[in-house]
C-alpha positions as CSV (number, residue, x, y, z in Angstrom):
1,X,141.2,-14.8,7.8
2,X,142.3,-11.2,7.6
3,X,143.5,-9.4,10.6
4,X,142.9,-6.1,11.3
5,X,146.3,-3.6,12.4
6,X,144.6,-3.2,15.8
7,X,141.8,-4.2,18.4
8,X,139.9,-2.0,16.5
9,X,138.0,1.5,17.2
10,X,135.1,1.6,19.1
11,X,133.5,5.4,19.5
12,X,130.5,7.3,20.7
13,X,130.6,10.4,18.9
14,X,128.3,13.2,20.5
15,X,126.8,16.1,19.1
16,X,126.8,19.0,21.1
17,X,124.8,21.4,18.8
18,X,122.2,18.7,18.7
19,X,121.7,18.7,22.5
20,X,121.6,22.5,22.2
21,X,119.4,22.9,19.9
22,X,117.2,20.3,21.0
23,X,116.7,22.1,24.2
24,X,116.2,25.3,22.3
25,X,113.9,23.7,20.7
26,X,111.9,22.3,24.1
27,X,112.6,25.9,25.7
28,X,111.0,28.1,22.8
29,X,107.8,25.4,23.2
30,X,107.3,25.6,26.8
31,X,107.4,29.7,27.2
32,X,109.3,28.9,31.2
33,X,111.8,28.6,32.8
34,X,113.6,24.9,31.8
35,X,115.5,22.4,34.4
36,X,117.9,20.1,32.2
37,X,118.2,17.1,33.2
38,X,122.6,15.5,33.2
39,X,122.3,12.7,35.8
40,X,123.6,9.9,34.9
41,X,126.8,11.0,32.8
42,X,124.2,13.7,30.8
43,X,122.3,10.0,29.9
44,X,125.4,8.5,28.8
45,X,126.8,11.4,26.4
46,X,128.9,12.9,29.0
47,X,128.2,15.3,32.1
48,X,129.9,18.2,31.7
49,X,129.6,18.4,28.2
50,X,125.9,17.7,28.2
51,X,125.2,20.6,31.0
52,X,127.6,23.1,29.2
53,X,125.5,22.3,25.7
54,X,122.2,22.2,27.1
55,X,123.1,25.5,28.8
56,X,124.1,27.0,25.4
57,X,120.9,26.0,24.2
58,X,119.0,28.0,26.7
59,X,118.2,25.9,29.9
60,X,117.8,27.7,33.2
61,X,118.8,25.5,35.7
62,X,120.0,22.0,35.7
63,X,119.3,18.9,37.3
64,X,121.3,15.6,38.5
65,X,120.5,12.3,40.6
66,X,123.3,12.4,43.3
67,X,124.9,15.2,45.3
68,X,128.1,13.7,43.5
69,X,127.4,15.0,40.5
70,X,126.5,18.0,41.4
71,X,130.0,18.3,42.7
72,X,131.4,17.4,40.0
73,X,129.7,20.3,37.8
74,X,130.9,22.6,40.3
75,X,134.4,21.2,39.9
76,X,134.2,21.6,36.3
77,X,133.1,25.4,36.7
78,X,129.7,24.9,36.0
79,X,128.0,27.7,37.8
80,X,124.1,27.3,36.6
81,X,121.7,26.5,39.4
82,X,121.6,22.5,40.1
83,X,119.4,20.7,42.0
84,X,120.2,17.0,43.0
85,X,117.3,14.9,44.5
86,X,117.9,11.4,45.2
87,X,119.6,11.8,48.7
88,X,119.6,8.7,50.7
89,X,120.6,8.7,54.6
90,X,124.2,10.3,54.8
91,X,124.5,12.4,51.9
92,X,127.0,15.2,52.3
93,X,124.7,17.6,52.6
94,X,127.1,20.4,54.3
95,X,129.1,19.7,50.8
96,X,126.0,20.4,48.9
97,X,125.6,23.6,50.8
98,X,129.2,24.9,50.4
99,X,129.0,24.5,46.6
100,X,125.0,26.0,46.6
101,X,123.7,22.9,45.2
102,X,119.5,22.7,46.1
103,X,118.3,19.6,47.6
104,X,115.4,17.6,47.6
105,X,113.5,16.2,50.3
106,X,111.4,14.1,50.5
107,X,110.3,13.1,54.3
108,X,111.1,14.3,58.0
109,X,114.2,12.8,58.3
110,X,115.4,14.3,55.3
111,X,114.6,17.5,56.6
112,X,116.3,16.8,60.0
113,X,119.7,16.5,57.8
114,X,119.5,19.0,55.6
115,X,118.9,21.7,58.4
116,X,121.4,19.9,60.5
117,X,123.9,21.0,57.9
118,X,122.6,24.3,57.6
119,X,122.9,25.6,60.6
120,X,126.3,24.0,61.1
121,X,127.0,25.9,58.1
122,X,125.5,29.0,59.0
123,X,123.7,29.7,55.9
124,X,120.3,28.8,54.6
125,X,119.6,25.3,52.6
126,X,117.4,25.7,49.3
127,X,115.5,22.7,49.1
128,X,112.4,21.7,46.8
129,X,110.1,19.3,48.7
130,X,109.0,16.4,46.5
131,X,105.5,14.3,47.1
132,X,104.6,11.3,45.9
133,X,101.4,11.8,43.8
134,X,101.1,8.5,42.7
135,X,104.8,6.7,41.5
136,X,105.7,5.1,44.7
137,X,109.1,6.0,44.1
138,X,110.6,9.1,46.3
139,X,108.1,12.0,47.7
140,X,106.3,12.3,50.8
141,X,102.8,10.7,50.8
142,X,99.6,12.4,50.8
143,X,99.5,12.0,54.5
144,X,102.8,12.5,55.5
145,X,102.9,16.2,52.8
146,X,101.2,18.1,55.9
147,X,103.6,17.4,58.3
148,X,106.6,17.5,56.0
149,X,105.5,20.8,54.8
150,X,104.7,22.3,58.3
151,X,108.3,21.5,59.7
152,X,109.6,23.0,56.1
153,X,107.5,26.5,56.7
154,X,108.9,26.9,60.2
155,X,112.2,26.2,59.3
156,X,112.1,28.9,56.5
157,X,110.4,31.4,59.0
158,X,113.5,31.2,60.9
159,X,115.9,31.8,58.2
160,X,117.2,28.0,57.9
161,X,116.3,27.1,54.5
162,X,114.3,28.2,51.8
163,X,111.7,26.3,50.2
164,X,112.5,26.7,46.3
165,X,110.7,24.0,44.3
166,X,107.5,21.5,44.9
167,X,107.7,18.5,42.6
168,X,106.8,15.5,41.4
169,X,107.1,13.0,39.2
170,X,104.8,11.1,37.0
171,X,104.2,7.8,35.6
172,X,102.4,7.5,32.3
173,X,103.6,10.5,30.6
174,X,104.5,8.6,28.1
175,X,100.9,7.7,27.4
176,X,99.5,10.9,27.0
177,X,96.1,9.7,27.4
178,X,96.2,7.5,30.6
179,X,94.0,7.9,33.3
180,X,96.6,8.6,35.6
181,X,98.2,11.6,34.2
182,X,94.5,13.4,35.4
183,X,94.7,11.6,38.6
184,X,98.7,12.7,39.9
185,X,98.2,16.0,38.5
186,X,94.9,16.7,41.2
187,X,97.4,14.9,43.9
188,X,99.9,18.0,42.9
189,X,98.0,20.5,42.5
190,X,96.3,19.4,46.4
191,X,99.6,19.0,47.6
192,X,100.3,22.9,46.3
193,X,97.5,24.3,47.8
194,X,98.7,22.5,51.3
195,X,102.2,24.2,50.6
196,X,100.8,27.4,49.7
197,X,98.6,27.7,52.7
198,X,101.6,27.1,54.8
199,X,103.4,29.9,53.3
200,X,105.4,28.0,50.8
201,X,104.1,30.7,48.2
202,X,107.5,31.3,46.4
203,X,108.6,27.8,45.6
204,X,108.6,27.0,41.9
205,X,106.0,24.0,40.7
206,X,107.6,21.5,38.3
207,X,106.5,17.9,37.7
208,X,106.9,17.5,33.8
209,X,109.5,15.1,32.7
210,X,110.2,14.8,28.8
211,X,107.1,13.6,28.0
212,X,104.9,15.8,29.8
213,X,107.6,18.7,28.2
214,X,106.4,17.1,24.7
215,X,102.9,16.3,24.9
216,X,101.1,17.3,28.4
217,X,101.1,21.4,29.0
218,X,98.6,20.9,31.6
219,X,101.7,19.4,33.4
220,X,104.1,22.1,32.7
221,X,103.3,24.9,35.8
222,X,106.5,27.1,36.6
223,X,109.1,25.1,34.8
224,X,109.8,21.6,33.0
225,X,112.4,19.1,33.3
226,X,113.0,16.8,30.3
227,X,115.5,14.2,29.9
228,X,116.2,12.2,27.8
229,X,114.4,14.8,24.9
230,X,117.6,17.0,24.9
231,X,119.7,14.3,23.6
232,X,117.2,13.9,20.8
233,X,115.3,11.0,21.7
234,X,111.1,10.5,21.4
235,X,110.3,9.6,24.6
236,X,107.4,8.2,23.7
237,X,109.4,5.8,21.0
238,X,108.8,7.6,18.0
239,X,110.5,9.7,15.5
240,X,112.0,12.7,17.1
241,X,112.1,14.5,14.1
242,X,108.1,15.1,14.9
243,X,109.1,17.2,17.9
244,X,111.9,18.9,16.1
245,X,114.6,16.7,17.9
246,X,117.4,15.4,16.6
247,X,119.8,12.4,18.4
248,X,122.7,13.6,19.9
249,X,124.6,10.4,19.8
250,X,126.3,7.8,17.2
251,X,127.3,4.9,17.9
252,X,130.2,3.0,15.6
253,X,132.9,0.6,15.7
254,X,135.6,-0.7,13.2
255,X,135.7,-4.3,11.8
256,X,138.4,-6.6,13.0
257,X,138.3,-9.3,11.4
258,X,136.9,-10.9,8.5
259,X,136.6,-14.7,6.9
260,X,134.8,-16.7,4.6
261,X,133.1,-19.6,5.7
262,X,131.0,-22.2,4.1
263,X,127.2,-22.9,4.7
264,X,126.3,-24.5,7.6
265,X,128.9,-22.8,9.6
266,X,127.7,-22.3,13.1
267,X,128.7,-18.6,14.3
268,X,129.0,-17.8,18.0
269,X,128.1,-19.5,21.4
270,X,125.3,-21.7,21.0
271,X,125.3,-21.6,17.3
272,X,122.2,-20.1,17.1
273,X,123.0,-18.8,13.8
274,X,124.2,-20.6,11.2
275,X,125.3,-19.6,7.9
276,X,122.6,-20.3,4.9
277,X,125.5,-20.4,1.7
278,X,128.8,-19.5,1.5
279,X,129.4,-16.4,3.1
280,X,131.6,-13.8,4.4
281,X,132.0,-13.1,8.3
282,X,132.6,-9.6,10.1
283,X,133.9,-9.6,13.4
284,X,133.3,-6.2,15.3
285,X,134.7,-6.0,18.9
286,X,132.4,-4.5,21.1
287,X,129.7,-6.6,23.3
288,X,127.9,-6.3,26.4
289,X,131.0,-5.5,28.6
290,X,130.8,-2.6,26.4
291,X,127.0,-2.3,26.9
292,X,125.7,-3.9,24.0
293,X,123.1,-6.2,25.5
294,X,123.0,-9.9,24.8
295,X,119.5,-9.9,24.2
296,X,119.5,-8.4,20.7
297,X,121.9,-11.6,19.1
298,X,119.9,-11.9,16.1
299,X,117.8,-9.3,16.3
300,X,119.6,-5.9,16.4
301,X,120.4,-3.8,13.5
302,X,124.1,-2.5,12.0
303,X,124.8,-0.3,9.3
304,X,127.6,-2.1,7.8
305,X,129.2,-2.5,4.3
306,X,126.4,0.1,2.8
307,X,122.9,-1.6,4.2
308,X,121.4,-2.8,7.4
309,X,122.1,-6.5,8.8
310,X,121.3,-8.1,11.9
311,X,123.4,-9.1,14.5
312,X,124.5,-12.7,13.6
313,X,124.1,-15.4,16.5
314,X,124.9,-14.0,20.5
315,X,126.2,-11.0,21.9
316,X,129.8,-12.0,23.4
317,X,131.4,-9.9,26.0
318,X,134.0,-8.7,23.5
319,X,132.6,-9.0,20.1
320,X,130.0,-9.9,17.9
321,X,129.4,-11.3,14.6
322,X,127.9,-10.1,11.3
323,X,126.9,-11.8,8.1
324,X,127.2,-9.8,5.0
325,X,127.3,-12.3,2.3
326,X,129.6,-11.7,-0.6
327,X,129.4,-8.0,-0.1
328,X,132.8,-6.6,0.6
329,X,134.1,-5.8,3.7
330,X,137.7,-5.4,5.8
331,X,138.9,-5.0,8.7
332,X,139.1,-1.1,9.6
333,X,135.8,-0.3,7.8
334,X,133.1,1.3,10.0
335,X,130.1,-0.2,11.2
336,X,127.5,2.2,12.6
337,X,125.1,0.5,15.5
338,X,123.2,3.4,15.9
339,X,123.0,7.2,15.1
340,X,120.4,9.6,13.7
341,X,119.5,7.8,11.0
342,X,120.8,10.3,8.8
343,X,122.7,7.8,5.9
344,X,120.8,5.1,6.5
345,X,122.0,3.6,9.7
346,X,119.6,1.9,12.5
347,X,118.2,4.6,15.8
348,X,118.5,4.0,19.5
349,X,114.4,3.8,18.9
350,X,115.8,0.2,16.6
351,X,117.7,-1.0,18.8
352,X,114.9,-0.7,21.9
353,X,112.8,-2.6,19.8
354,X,114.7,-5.1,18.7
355,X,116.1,-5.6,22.8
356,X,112.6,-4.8,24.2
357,X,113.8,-1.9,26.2
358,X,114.1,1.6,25.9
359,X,116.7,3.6,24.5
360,X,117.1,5.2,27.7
361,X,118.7,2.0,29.0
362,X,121.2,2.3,25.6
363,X,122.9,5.3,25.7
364,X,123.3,5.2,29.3
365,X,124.4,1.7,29.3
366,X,127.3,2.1,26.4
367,X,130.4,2.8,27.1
368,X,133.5,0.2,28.7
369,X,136.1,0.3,25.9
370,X,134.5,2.7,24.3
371,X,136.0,6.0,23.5
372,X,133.8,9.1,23.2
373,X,134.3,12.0,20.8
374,X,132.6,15.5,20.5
375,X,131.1,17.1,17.8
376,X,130.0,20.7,17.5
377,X,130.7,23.5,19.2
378,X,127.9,24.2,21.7
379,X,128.9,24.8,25.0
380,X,132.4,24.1,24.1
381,X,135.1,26.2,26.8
């Protein structure tokens, strides 16, 4: 066995040109005004970065989960307009205020804190009221809207917040054809008219996610808000290159160790892989503590010694294993999980199939010993 000088490098490298001009790209389609979507950690590629580079690339406006983040874009000097909208009981609201972060709301309660803040503040809240049109996630029902939007108007007529956005979300965007897509976007569009009729008529309508930005314009009213498209990702699982995108993120680590071993060698737990001839091993230090699932032993692709090979035997939570027969290999050489397919390595889209998840749950997942690098110049400060 040959050891490698290290532990061995593990990197995400991130392309900040791609994720602006990916949402150039999505901007120059849609003809409006664009919200950019950085929650979770810009989907795993970094939250400042993300927002500066999407920002480059043209987006108006961004948006983020958690008041939290929000904050933290202020802290890094971000300045852009950011809404946050998944605000549970106790979020720091009069925080949100202070650094003009807009808030959504999505029931009476909600309301109750935000204003509570306001006027403790003694400035106006700009909120975006959200209504469930047919997800079941956040949103006020169809029966409760009324009500929600009544106490909204009368709070605005008295100079305590200002109603900026109606939204939704949908849930078979990704299916352009689905029944449903008709059905939430009449819920909306009823819910509208009850906001308008209130006197709600300056609030902005947005409800398309990246799907929707892609494939739906019916859906795309005053502004959009893709995802995971301006980190170059279909999110309808097929090649971005279609929709002009291009992945943002690479995935790659360096080998550690290597051996040869005999056929009939049993490799990781389980042994459920064992070696067909006499082979050579590669051991590559990153597993699922790193966010490489353990569902994809045996199934997931690596770019490694010039071709594509599968993951030999389980997912560790430090390493994993690759066969690569008598081709040659050492410890230090690169090994490319997933990129944009450029020189021949596997996709995000690969390794979703091959896990039987979605390469949303990848790049967000990755990172533990990880390192991440930038590339490009987008955004850059």
């Amino acid at each position: 066995m040959t050891t490698s000088p290290g532990a061995g490098r593990a990197e995400v490298v991130v392309d900040l040109d791609a994720i602006a001009a990916n949402t150039a790209v999505l901007r120059e389609r849609v003809g409006r005004p664009l919200m950019a979507v950085v929650k979770a950690d810009g989907y795993g590629h970094g939250l400042v970065p993300a927002a500066r580079a999407v920002l480059a690339g043209g987006a108006d406006c961004l948006g983020v989960a958690v008041v939290a983040e929000a904050l933290a874009l202020r802290a890094a000097g971000v300045t852009a307009p950011v809404l946050a909208w998944l605000n549970g009981p106790g979020t720091d609201v009069a925080a949100a205020l202070a650094a003009d972060v807009e808030l959504s709301v999505s029931a009476g309660w909600g309301l109750d804190e935000v204003l509570a803040a306001a006027r403790a503040a003694g400035r106006p809240a700009r909120v975006h009221l959200a209504v469930d049109t047919g997800l079941s996630r956040e949103g006020a029902t169809p029966d409760d809207w009324p009500g929600l939007v009544a106490a909204a108007a009368r709070a605005q007529a008295d100079g305590e917040l200002a109603v900026v956005g109606l939204w939704s979300h949908l849930a078979y965007a990704d299916a352009p054809t689905h029944p449903t897509i008709g059905a939430q976007v009449r819920v909306f569009e009823e819910a509208v008219a009850v906001a308008r009729d209130a006197g709600l008529t300056d609030a902005r309508r947005h409800l398309a996610n990246s799907a929707a930005t892609i494939a739906l314009p019916g859906t795309w009213f005053d502004l959009v808000r893709p995802g995971i498209a301006l980190y170059g990702l279909d999110p309808m699982g097929g090649d971005p290159r279609q929709h002009g995108l291009r992945p943002a993120m690479t995935v790659r680590a360096q080998v550690a160790h290597t051996k040869r071993v005999p056929a009939g060698a049993g490799v990781s737990y389980g042994h459920t892989y064992s070696t067909e001839r006499e082979t050579t091993l590669a051991l590559v230090p990153v597993g699922y503590a790193d966010g490489i699932p353990r569902a994809v032993g045996n199934r997931a692709p690596v770019l490694a010694a010039g071709e594509q090979r599968r993951i030999a035997g389980r997912v560790c939570m430090d390493q994993f294993v690759l066969d690569v027969g008598d081709d040659g290999i050492a410890p230090g050489d690169d090994v490319v999980l997933w990129g944009p397919g450029d020189d021949g390595e596997p996709t995000a889209q690969q390794w979703a199939d091959a896990g039987d998840t979605i390469h949303y749950e990848l790049v967000t997942r990755v990172g533990g010993r990880f390192s991440r690098r930038y590339v490009g110049s987008a955004g850059s400060v």
